[in-house]
C-alpha positions in Angstrom: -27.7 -10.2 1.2 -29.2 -8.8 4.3 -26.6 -9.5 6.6 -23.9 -9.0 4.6 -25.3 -4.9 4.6 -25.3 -5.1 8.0 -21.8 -6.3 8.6 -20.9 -3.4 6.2 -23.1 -0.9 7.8 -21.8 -2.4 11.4 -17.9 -2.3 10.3 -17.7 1.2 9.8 -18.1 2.0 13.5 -15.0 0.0 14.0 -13.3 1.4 11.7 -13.5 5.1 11.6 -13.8 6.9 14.9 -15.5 9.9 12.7 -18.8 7.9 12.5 -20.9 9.2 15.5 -24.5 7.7 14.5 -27.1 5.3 11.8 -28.3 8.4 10.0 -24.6 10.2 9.4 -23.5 6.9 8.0 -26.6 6.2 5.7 -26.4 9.5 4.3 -23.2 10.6 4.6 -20.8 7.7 3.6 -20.5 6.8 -0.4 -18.5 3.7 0.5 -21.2 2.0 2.0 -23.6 3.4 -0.3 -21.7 2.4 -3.4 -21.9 -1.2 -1.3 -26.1 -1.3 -1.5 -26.0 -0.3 -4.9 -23.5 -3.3 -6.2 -24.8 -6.1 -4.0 -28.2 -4.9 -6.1 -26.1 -4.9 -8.9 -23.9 -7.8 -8.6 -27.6 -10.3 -8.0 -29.1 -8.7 -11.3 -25.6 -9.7 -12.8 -25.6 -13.4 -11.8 -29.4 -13.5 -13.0 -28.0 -13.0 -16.2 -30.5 -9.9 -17.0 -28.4 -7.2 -19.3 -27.6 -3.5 -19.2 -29.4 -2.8 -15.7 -26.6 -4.0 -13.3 -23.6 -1.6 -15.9 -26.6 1.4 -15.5 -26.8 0.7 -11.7 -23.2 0.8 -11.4 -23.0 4.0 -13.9 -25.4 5.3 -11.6 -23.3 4.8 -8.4 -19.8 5.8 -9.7 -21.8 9.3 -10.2 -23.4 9.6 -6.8 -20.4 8.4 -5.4 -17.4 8.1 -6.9 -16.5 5.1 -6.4 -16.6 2.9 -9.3 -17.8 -1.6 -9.2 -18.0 -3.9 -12.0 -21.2 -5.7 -11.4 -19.1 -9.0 -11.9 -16.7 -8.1 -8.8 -17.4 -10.7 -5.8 -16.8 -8.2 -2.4 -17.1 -10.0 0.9 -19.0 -9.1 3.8 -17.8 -5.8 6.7 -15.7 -4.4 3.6 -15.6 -0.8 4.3 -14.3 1.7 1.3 -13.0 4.7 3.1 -13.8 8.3 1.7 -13.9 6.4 -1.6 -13.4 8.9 -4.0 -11.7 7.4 -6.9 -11.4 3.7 -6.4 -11.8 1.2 -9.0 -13.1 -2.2 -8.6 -12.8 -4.5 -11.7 -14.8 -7.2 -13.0 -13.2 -10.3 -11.9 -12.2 -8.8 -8.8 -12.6 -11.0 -5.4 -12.4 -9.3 -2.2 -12.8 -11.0 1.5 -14.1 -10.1 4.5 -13.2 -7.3 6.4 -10.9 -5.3 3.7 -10.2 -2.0 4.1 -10.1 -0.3 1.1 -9.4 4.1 1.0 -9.9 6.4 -1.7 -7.8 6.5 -5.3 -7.5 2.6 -5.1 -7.4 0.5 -8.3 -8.2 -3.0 -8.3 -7.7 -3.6 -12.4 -6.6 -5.5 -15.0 -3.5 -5.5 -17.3 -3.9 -5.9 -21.0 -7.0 -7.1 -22.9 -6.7 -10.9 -21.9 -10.2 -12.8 -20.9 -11.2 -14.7 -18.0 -9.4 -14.3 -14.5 -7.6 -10.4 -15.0 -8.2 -8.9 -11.7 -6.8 -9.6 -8.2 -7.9 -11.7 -5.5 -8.1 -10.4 -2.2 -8.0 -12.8 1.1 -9.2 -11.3 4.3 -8.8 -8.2 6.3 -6.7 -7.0 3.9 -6.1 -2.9 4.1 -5.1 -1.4 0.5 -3.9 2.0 1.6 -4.5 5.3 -0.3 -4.1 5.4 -4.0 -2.6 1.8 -4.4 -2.8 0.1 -7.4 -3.3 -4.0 -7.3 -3.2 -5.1 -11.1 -3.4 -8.2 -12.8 -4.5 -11.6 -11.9 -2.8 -11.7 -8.1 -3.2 -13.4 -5.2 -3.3 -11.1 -2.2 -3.6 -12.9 1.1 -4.9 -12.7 4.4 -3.9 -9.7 6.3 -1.9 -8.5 3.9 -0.9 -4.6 4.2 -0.5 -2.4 0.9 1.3 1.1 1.5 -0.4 4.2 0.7 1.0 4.8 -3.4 2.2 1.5 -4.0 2.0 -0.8 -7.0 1.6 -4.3 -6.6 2.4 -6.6 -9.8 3.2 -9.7 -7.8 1.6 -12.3 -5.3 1.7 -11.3 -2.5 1.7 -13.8 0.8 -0.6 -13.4 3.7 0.8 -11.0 6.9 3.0 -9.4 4.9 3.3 -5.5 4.1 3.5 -4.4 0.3 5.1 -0.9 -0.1 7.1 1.1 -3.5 6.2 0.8 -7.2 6.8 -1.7 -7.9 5.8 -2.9 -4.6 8.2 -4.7 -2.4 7.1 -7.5 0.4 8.1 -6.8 3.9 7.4 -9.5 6.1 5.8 -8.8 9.2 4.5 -12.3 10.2 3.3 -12.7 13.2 3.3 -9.1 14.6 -0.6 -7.8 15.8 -0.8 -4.4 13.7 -3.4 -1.7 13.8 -5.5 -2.0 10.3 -6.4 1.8 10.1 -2.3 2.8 10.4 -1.5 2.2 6.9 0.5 5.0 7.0 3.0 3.4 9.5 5.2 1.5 6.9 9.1 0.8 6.5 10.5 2.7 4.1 12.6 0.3 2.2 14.5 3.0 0.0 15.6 4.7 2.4 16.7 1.7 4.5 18.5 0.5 1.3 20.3 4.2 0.9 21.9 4.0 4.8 23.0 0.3 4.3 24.8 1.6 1.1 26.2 4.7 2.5 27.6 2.5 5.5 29.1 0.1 2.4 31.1 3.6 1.1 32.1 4.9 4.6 33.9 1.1 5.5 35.6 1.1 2.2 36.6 4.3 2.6 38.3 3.2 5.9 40.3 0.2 4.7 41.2 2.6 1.9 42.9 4.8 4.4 44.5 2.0 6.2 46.2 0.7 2.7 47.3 3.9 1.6 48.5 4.4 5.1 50.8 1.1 4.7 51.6 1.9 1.4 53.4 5.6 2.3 55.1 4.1 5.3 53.8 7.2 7.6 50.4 7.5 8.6 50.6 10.8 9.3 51.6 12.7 6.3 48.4 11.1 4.9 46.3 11.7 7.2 47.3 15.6 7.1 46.9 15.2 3.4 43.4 13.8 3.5 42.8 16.3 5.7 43.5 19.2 3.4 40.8 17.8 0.9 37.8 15.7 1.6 38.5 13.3 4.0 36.0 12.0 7.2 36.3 14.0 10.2 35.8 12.3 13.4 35.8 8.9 12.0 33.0 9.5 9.4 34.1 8.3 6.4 31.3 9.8 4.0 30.6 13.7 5.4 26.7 14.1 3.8 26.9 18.4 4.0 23.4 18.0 2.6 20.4 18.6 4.7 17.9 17.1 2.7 20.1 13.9 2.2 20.8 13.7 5.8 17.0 14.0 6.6 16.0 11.6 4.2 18.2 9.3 5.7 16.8 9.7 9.2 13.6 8.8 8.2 14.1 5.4 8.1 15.2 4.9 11.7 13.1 3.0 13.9 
């Protein structure tokens, strides 16, 4: 148990460039202090002695916030980040090196028995107020976007992002664990790859009605008079917030 509170205590220097010394992050950090009071909690569990480990845990969740099932197995360097608000359920497994930040929910659906929480491989990151529920298998550095909710497996070096979430594969590509805020945004992608769909049918439209009258022209001036593209853009978007939305999702 010992080194495992070290790994936790020594990850958080990696991890958050706010952490400046030992005493700020003893006293000052409820994820790692929610930490030392489960892995006290989690031992009294597996001893089998009752209602201590649920007090100890009912204890923490009001110091901290931050609220662990006794039962939940958490690996070692796991830092919770701010905290406030994450849910950690009673079959829950979570590997090394997760990052997990505040509003998180690692639950259960329905009142089924056994297995009902997720599985978590290592160096996972769980972004802010995700929600991971049922009995999944998340694996190794996977990526869940900040908001997201995940109700399928979900393979390792992938990114999860959307309710329901959505798997963007990312295999092989080195990525920065604390920029979980960096993530494709699959909507919007979606959104331009439709609007391109409309503006080419809207061209070979033009081109038949163009054969069909015989002269390209007096369509064209027709068009022209109501809603037709202007400098080859088929689909004119007048609105700002459309247009802006649909420049996010360059790059």
């Amino acid at each position: 148990m010992l080194s495992t509170l070290i790994a936790d205590f020594r990850i958080i220097f990696d991890r958050d460039p706010a952490a400046r010394n030992w005493l700020e992050v003893i006293f000052c950090y409820p994820g790692l202090q929610a930490l030392l009071f489960h892995r006290v909690a989690h031992w009294l569990y597996h001893v089998g002695l009752p209602f201590i480990p649920r007090l100890i845990s009912h204890i923490a969740r009001f110091l901290t916030g931050i609220e662990i099932h006794p039962g939940a197995q958490i690996g070692g360097g796991v830092f919770i980040d701010h905290g406030m608000g994450v849910v950690i359920g009673e079959t829950t497994i979570i590997g090394n090196y997760c990052l997990i930040y505040q509003g998180v929910t690692l639950g259960g659906t329905g009142k089924e028995s056994g297995k009902r929480h997720p599985t978590l491989g290592e160096n996972v990151v769980v972004g802010t107020g995700a929600k991971v529920l049922g009995n999944l298998q998340i694996g190794n550095d996977v990526r869940i976007g900040a908001g997201s909710v995940v109700l399928r497996d979900v393979p390792s070096d992938c990114t999860v992002v959307g309710v329901p979430g959505r798997i963007v594969y990312r295999s092989g590509v080195r990525v920065n664990p604390l920029e979980h805020g960096k993530l494709p945004d699959s909507e919007a992608t979606v959104i331009r790859a439709l609007v391109d769909r409309i503006e080419n049918l809207e061209v070979q439209l033009q081109k038949l009605q163009a054969q069909q009258s015989g002269t390209a022209s007096i369509v064209h001036a027709a068009l022209s008079e109501g809603d037709s593209p202007e400098e080859g853009q088929c689909c004119r978007l007048k609105d700002k917030d459309i247009q802006a939305f649909l420049e996010s999702a360059k790059g």
